[in-house]
Residue frames relative to the residue before (quaternion, step in Angstrom):
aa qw qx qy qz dx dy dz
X 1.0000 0.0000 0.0000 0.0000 0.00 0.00 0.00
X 0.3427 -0.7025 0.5759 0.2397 3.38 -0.97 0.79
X 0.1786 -0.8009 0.5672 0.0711 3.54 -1.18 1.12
X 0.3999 -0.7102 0.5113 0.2727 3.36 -0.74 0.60
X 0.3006 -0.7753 0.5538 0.0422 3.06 -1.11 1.04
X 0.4110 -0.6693 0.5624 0.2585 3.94 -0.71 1.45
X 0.6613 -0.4200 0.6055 0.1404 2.95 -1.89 0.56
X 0.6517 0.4342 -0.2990 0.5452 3.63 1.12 -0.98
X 0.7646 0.3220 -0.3554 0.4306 3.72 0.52 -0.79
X 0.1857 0.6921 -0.4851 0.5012 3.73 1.26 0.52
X 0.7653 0.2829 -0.0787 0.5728 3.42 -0.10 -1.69
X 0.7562 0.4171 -0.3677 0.3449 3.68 -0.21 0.08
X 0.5348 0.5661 -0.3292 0.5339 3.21 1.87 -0.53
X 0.6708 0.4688 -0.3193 0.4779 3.82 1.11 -1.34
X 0.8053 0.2427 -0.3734 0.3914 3.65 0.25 -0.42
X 0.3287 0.5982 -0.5296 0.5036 3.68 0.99 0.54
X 0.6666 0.4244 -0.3035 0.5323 3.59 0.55 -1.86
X 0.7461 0.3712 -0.3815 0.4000 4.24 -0.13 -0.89
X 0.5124 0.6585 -0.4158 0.3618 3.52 0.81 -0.91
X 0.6289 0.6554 -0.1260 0.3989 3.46 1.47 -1.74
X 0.5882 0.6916 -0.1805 0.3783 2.78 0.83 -1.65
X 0.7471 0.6180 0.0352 0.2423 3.09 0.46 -2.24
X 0.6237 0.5155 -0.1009 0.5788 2.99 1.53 -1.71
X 0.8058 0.3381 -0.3000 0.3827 3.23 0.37 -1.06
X 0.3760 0.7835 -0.2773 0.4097 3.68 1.37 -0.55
X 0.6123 0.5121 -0.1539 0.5824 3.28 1.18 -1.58
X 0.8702 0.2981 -0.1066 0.3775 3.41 0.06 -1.38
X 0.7641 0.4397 -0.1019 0.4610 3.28 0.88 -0.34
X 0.7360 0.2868 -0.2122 0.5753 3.84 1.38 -1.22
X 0.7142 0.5695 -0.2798 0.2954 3.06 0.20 -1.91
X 0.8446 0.0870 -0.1324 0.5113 3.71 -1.00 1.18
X 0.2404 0.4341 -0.7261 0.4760 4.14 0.83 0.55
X 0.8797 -0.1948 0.4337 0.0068 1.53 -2.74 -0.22
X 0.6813 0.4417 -0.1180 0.5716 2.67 0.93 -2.27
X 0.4817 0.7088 -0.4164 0.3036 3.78 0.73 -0.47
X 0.7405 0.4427 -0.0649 0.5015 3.08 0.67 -1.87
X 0.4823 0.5703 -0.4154 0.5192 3.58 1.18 -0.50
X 0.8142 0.4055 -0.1857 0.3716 3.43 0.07 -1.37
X 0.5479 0.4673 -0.3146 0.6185 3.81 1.64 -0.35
X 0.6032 0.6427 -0.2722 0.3861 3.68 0.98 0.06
X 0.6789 0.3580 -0.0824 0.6358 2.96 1.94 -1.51
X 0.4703 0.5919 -0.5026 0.4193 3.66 1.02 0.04
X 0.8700 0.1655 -0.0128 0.4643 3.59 0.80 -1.08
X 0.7541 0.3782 -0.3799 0.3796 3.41 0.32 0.09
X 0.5611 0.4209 -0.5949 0.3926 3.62 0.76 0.26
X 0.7013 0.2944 -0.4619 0.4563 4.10 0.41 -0.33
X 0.4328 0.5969 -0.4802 0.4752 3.75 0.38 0.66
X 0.5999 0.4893 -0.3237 0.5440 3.69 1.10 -1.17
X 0.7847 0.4163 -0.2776 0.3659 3.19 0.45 -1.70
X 0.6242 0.4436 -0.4424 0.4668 3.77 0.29 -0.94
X 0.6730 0.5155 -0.3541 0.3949 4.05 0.08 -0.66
X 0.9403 -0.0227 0.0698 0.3323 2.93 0.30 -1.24
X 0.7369 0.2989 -0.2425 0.5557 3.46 1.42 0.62
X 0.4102 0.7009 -0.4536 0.3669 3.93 1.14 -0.06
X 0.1865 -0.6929 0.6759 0.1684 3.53 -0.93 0.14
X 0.4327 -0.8599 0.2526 0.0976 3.47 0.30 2.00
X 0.4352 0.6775 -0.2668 0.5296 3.02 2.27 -1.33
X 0.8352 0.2661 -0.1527 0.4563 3.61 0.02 -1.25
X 0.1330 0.7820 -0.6087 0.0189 4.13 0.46 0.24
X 0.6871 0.5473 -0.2952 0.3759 3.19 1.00 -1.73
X 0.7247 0.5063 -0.2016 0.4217 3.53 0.54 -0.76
X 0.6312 0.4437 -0.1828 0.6093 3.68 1.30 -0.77
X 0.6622 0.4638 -0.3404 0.4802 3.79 0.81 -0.47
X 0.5070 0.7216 -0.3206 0.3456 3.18 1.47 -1.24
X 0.6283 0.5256 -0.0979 0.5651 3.30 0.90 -2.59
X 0.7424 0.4718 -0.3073 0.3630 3.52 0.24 -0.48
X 0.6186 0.5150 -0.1869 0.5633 3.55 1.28 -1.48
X 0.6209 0.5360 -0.3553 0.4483 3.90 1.12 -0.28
X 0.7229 0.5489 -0.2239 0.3550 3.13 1.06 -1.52
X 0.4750 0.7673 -0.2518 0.3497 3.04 1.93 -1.03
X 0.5415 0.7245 0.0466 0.4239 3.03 1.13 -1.74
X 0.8261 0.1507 -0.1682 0.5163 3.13 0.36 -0.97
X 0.5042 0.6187 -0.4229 0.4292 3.66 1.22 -0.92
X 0.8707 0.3671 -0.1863 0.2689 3.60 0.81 -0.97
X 0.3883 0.6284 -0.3279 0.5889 3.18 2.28 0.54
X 0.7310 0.4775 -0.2106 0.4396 3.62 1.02 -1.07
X 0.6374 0.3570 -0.3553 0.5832 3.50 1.44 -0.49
X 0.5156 0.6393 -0.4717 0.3208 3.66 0.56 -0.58
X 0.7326 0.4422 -0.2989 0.4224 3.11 0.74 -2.17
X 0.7852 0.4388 -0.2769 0.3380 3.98 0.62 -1.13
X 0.5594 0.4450 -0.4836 0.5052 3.68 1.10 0.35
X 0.6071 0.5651 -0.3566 0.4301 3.81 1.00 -0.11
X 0.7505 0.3981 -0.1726 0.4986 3.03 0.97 -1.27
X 0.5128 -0.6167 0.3547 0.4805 4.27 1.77 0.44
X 0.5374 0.6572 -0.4879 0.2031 3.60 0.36 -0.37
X 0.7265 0.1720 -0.1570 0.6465 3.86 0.92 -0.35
X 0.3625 0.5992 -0.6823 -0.2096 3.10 -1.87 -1.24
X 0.4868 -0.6225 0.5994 0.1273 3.46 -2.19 0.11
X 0.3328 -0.7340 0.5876 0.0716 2.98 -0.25 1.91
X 0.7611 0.4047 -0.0927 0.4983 3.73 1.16 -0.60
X 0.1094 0.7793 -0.5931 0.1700 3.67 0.49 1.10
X 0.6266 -0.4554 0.5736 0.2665 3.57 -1.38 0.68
X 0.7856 0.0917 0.2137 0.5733 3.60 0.24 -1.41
X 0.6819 -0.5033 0.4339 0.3056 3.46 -1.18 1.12
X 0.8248 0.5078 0.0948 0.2298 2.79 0.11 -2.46
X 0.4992 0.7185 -0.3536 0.3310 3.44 1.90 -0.83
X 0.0869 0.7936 -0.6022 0.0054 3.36 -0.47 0.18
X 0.4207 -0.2599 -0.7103 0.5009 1.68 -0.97 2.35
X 0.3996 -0.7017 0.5231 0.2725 3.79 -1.13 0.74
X 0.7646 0.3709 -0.4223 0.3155 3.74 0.60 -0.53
X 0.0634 0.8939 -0.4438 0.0058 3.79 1.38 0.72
X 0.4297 0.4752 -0.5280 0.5574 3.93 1.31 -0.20
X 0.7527 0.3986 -0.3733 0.3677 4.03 -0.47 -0.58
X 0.7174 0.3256 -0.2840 0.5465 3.53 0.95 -1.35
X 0.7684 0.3217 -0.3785 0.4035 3.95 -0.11 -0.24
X 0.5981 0.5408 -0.1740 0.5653 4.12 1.27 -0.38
X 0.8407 0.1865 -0.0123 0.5082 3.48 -0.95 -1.35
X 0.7732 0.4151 -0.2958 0.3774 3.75 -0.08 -0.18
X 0.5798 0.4521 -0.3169 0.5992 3.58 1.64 -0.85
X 0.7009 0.5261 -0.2930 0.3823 3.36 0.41 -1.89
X 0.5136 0.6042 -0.3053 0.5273 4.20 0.98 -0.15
X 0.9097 0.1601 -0.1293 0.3607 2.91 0.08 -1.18
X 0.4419 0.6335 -0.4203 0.4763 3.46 1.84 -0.07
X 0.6856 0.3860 -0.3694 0.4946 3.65 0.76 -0.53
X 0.5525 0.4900 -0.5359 0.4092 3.91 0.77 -0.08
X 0.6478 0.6201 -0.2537 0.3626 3.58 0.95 -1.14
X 0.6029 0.3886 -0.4063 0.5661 3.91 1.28 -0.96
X 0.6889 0.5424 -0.3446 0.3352 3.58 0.23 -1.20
X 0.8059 0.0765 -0.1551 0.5663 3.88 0.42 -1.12
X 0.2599 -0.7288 0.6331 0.0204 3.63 -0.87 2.00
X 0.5482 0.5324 -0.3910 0.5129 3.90 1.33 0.38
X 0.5661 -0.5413 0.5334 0.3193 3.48 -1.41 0.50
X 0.7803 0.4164 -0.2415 0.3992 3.16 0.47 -1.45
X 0.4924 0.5621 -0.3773 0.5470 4.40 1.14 -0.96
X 0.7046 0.5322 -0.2586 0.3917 3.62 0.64 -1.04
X 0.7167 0.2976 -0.2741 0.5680 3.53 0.57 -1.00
X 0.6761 0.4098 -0.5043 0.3473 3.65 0.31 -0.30
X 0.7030 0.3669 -0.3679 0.4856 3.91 0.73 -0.66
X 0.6044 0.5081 -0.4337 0.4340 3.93 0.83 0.36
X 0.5577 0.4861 -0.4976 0.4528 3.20 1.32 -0.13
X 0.6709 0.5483 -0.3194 0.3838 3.69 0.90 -1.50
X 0.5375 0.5254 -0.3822 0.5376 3.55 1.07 -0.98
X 0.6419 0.5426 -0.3111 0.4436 4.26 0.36 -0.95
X 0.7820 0.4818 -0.2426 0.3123 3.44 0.58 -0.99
X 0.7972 0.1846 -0.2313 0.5262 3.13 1.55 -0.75
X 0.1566 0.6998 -0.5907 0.3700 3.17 1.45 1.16
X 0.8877 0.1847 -0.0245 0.4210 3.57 0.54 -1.90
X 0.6437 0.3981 -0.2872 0.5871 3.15 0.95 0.33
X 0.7499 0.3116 -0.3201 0.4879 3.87 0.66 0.31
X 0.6801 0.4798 -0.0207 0.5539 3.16 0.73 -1.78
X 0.7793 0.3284 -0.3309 0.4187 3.65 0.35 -0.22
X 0.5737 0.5553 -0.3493 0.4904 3.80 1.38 -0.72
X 0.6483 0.5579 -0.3376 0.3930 3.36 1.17 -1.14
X 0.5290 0.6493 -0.2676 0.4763 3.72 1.18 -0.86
X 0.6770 0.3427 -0.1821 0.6254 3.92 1.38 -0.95
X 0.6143 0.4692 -0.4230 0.4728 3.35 0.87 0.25
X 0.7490 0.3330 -0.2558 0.5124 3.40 0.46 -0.76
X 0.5300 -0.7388 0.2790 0.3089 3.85 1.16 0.17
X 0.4579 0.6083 -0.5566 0.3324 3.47 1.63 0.47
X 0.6709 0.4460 -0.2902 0.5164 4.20 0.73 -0.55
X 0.0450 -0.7462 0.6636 -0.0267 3.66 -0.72 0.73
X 0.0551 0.8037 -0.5911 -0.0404 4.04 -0.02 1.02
X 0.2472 -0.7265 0.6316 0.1106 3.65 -1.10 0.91
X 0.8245 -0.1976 -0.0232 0.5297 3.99 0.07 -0.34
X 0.4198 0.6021 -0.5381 0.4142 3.65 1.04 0.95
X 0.0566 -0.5908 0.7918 0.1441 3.60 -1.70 0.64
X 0.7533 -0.5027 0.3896 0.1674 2.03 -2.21 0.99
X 0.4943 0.7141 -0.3043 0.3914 3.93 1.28 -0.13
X 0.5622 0.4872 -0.2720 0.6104 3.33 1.28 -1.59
X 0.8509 0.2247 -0.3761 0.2899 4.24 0.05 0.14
X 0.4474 0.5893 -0.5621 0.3695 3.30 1.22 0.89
X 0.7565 0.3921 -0.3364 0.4010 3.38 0.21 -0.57
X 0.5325 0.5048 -0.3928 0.5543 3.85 1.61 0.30
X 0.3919 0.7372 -0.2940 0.4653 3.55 1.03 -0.31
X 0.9242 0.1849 -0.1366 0.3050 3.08 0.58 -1.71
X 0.5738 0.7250 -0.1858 0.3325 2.36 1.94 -0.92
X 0.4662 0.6574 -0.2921 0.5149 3.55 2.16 -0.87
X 0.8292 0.3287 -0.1783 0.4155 3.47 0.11 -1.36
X 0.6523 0.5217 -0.3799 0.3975 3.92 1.12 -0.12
X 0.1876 0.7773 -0.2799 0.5313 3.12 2.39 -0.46
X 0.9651 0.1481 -0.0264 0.2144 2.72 -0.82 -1.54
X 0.4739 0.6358 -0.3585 0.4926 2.98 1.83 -0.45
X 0.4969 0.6933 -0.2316 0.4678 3.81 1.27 -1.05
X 0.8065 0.3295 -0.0737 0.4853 3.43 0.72 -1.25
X 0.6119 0.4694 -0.3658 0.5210 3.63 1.26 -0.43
X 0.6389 0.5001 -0.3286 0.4835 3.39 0.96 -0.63
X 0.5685 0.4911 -0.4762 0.4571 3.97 1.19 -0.76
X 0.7137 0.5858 -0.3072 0.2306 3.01 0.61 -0.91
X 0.7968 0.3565 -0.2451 0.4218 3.24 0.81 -1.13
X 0.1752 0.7672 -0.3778 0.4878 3.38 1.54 0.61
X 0.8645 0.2314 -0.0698 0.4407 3.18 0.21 -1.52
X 0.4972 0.5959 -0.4387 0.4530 3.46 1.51 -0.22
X 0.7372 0.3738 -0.2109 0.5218 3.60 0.33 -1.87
X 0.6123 0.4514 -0.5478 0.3481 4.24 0.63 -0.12
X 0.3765 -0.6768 0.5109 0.3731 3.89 -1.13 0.47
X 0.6165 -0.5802 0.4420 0.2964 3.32 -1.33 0.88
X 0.4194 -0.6696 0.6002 0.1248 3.33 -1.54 1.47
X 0.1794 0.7578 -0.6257 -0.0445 3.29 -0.69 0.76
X 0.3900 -0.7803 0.4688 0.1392 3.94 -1.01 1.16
């Protein structure tokens, strides 16, 4: 028989589930290693970049491409920690949702924002977004399951190269609509 399930036991399951969450956070993330790793990657690759590799002239346009990639990194982990395919025994913060938000809002933009100033072609671009893609998911993610911050349950590492590119050619698409429409002068009839 199918029972119907309240709305109240909903909410008693989530703070049971956060309560969970929390504890183990404490006892298990907060202050490792891997911790301090991940409080490392939250800030110091857009520190690197803004110092010593932005092209200051173009922020608006590079933050843009970035602020997209953001965006999507954090829809694509959301949708696959919901849907069981991953999770992060190793979160920065309990509460983050998505939890690996140093990688998806940091390391994954701050990469590909420097492929985007450097190659001002389509064609320079897709080839170093593929290379940049490959050892995203095939280096840079296994390592994550090695050091115990990525836990994968029926995802391979394959199923995120071809998301990889598809994100950052995306956004590259849309930073570029945009600034189109910024630097064109308004039509008015």
């Amino acid at each position: 028989m199918n029972k119907s399930i309240s709305f109240q036991s909903v909410l008693q399951a989530k703070r049971i589930s956060t309560d969970l969450v929390k504890q183990f956070w404490f006892q298990h993330s907060f202050l490792t290693w891997q911790w301090w790793f991940l409080l490392g990657i939250a800030f110091l690759p857009w520190i690197f970049w803004y110092l010593w590799v932005a092209d200051k002239r173009r922020l608006f346009e590079l933050l843009t491409f970035a602020a997209f990639l953001d965006g999507c990194s954090l829809l694509f982990d959301t949708i696959g920690i919901n849907e069981g395919a991953w999770f992060y025994p190793i979160q920065l913060y309990w509460s983050f949702d998505p939890p690996l938000v140093p990688v998806d809002i940091t390391a994954i933009p701050v990469l590909f924002v420097i492929i985007y100033q450097l190659c001002e072609r389509w064609w320079p671009f897709l080839l170093t977004t593929t290379l940049a893609a490959l050892v995203s998911s095939f280096v840079f993610e296994p390592f994550f399951v090695y050091i115990g911050i990525y836990k994968i349950f029926y995802w391979k590492y394959i199923y995120s190269f071809p998301i990889y590119i598809m994100m950052v050619m995306t956004a590259r698409a849309f930073t570029l609509f945009v600034k189109q429409k910024i630097q064109s002068p308004s039509r008015t009839i």
